[in-house]
C-alpha positions in Angstrom: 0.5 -2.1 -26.1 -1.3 -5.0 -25.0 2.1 -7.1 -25.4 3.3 -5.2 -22.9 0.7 -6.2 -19.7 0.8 -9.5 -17.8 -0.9 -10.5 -15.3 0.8 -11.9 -11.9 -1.6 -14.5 -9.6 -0.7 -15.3 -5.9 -2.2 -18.6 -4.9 -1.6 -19.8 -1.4 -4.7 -22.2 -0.4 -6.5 -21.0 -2.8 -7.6 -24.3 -4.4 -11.5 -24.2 -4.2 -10.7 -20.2 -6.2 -7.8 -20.6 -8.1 -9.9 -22.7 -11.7 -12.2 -20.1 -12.1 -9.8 -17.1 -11.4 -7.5 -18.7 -14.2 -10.8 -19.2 -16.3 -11.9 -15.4 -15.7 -8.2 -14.6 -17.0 -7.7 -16.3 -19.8 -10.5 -14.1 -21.4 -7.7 -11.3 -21.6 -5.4 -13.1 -23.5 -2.3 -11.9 -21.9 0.9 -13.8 -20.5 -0.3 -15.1 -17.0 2.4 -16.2 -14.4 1.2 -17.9 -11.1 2.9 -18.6 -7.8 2.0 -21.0 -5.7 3.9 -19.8 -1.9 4.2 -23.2 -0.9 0.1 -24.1 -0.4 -0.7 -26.8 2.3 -4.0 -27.6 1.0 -4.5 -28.9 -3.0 -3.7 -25.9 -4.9 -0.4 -27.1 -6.1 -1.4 -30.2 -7.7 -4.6 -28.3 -9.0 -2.3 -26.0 -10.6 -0.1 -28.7 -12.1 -3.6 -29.8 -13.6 -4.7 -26.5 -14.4 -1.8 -26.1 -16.7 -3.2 -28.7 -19.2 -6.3 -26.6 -19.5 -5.0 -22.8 -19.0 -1.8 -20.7 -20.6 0.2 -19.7 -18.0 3.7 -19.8 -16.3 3.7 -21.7 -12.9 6.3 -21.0 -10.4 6.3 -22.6 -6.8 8.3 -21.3 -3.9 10.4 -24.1 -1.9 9.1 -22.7 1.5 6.1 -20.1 2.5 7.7 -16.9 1.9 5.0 -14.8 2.3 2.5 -12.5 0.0 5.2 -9.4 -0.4 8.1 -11.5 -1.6 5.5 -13.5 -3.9 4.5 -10.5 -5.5 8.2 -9.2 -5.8 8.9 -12.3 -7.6 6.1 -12.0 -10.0 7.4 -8.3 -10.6 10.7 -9.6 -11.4 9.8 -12.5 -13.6 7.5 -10.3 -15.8 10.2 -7.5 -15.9 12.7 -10.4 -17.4 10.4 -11.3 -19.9 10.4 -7.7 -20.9 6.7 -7.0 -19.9 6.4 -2.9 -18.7 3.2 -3.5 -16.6 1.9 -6.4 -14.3 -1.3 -6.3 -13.1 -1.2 -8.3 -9.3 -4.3 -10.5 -8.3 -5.1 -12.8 -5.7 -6.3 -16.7 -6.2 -8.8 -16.5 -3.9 -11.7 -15.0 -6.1 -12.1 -12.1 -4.4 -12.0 -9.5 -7.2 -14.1 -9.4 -10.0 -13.2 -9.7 -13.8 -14.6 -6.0 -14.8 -11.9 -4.7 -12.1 -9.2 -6.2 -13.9 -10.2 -5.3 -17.5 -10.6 -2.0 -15.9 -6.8 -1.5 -15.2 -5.9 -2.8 -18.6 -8.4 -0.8 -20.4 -6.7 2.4 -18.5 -3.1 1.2 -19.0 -4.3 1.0 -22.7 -5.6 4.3 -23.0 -3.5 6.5 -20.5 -0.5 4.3 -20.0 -0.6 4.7 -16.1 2.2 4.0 -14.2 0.4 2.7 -11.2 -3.3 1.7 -11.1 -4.8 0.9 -7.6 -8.0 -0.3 -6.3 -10.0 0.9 -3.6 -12.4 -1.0 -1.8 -14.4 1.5 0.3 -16.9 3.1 -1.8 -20.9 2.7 -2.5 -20.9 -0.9 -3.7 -17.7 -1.7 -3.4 -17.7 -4.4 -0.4 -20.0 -7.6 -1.4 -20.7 -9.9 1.8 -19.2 -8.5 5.3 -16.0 -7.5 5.4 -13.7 -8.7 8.7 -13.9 -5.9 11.4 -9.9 -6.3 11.4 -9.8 -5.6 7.8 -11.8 -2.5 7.8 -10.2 -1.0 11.1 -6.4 -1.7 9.7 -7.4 0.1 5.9 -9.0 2.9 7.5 -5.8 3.3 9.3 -3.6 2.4 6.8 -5.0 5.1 4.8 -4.6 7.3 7.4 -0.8 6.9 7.9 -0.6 7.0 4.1 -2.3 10.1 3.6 0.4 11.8 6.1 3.5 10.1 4.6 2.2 11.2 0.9 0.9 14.6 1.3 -2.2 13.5 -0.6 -5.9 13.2 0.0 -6.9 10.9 -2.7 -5.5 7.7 -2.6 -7.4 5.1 0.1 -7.5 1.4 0.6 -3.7 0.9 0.8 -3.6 -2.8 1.8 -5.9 -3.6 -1.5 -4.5 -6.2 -3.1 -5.6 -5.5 -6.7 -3.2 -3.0 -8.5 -1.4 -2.8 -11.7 2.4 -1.2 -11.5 4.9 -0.5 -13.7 7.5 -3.6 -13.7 10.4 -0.6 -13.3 9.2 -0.3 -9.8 11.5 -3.5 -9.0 14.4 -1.7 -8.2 12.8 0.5 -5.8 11.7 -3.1 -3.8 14.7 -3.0 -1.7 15.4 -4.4 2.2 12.9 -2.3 3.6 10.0 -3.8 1.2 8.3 -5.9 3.7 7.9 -9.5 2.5 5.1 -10.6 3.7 2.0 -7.8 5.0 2.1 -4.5 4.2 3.3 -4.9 0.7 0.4 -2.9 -1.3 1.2 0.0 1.5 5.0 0.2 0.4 4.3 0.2 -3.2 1.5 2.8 -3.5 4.0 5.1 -1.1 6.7 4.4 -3.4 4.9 5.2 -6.6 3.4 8.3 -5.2 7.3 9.2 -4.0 8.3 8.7 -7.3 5.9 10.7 -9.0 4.9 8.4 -11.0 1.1 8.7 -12.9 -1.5 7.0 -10.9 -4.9 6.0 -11.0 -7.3 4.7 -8.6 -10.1 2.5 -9.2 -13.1 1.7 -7.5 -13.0 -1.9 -7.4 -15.6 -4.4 -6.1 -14.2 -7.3 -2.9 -16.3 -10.2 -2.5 -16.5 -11.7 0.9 -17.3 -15.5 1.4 -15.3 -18.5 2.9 -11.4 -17.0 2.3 -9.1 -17.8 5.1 -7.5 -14.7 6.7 -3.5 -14.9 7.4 -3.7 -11.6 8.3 -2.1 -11.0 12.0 -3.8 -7.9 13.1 -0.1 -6.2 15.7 2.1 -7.6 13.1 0.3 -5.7 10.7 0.2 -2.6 12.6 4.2 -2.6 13.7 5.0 -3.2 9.7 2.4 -0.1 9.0 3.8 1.9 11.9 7.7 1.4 10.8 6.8 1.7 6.9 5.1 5.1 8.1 8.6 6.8 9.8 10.5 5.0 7.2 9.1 6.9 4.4 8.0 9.9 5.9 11.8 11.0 6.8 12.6 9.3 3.0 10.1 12.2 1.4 11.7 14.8 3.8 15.3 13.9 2.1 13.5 13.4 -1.0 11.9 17.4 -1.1 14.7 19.0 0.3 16.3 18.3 -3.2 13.3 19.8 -5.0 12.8 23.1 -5.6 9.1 22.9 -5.8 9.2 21.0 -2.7 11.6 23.0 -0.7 8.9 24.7 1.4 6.9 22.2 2.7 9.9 19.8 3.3 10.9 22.9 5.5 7.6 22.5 7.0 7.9 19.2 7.6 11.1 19.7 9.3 9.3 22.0 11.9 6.7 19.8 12.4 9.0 17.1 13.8 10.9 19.7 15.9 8.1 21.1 17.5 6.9 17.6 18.0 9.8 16.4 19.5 9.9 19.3 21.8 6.1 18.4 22.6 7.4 14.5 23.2 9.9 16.2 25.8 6.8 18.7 27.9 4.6 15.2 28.1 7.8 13.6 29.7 8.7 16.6 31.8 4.8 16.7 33.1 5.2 12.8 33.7 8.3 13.0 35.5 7.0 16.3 37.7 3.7 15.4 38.7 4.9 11.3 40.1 8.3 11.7 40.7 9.9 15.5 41.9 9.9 16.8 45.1 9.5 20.5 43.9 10.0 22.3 40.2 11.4 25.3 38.7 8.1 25.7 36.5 4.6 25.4 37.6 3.3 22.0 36.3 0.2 24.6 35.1 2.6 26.9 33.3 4.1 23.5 31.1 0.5 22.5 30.4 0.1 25.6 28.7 3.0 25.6 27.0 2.4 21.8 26.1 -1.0 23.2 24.7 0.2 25.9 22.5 2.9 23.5 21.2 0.0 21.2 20.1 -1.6 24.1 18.6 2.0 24.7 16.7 2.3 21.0 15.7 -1.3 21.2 13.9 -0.9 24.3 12.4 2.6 23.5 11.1 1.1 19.8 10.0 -1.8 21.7 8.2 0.4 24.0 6.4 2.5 20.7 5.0 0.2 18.7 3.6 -1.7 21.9 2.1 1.8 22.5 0.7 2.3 19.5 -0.8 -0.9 18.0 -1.6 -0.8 20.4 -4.5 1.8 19.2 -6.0 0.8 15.7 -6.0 -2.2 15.5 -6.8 -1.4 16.8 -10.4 -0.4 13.6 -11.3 -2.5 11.8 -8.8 -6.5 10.8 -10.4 -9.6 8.4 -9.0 -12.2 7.1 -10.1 -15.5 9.6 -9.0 
């Protein structure tokens, strides 16, 4: 079993991280691939120096590609080699070795197809974490919770996880490239039923250098969100056990549509007409019991199919 793990490291400007990363790893004795996305600082010659004193497989990308493509590639090359499971990791130091021998003690045990971390328990953020990265995971986690239809899986934009190297086919032109990457793979594993495990892993914050573009991150979370939530909807409606609350889903984006239309027609009445057919007051009310509608109908959903999923679906207490 343990011929079957390897462990994929993203280095981009990582060179004051990357040694003692490689150093922690090595302790696992397990094929190690790195990928330096085209570093402007020293990591690539450190790596190039690195490979005298460490075991492990360097690749370099020609340009900057980003984090989602480097992690695609690592995927890839690990799932030629004929590894089953690669366990991702930044080279910036910012996870600890007991994190990473947790996911291969699991994958050992329980053979998980998909081990995530999750940062945002008791103990679980060392130093003080950016205000941009807490606000975006908390509403990451949010929009993943709804496009699921589960309640247990947090800290989507984590970037600690272990996945089966099958999951490459599912990377396809919508997997974003750069941010956002952790989000599409944790909503695809969950799509595909696949057995999952979340940790409660430990994020050190010191000196690392944030790429992360706060709207960016939000328009790739936002599209990723509609993207798979009408990909589940097709998804259920083929699945017998699913059938119900993919009709409930259904209803939920009618009546929100309809709700999208009353907001419009108050809009359009109140600034704009001259005189109406209805009351403004009478559309308010119907406006208001359509919300009512849309919550209850939302509820009834994720009720629905939250007990499905979570059957295969476990965390760490």
């Amino acid at each position: 079993m343990k011929d079957q793990i390897a462990i994929g490291v993203l280095a981009y400007n990582v060179a004051d991280y990357v040694e003692e990363v490689l150093s922690e790893i090595q302790e696992f004795k397990l094929e190690v691939y790195v990928i330096d996305d085209a570093s402007t600082d020293d990591t690539a010659e450190l790596l190039e120096k690195l490979k005298n004193k460490f075991d492990f497989k360097l690749k370099k990308n020609l340009k900057n590609s980003g984090a989602g493509y480097s992690t695609k590639l690592l995927i890839d090359e690990a799932l030629n080699d004929g590894y089953k499971f690669l366990i991702k990791v930044d080279g910036d130091g910012q996870f600890e070795k007991a994190d990473i021998k947790k996911i291969i003690d699991l994958y050992k045990r329980d053979n998980y197809n998909f081990i995530k971390s999750n940062r945002f328990w008791n103990g679980g953020i060392k130093g003080k974490i950016p205000k941009k990265r807490l606000f975006g995971n908390l509403f990451a986690t949010i929009l993943l919770q709804i496009v699921t239809g589960t309640n247990k899986l947090y800290d989507p934009l984590n970037g600690l996880f272990g996945v089966s190297t099958e999951i490459a086919k599912d990377l396809d032109k919508y997997y974003p490239k750069r941010y956002g990457y952790p989000f599409y793979i944790t909503a695809v594993s969950v799509m595909n039923e696949l057995k999952t495990f979340q940790i409660n892993n430990v994020v050190k914050y010191e000196n690392q250098k944030s790429n992360l573009k706060p709207l960016k991150v939000l328009a790739i979370l936002l599209r990723l969100s509609v993207f798979f939530y009408f990909k589940k909807i097709k998804i259920k409606k083929s699945i017998g056990i699913y059938q119900r609350s993919a009709f409930l889903d259904l209803s939920f984006l009618t009546s929100f549509f309809i709700t999208l239309y009353l907001i419009i027609q108050v809009i359009y009445i109140v600034n704009f007409a001259s005189y109406s057919l209805i009351a403004p007051r009478t559309i308010l009310i119907i406006l208001f019991l359509n919300l009512v509608l849309n919550l209850v109908i939302f509820i009834l959903s994720f009720k629905e199919e939250k007990a499905i999923r979570n059957v295969y679906i476990d965390c760490e207490r």
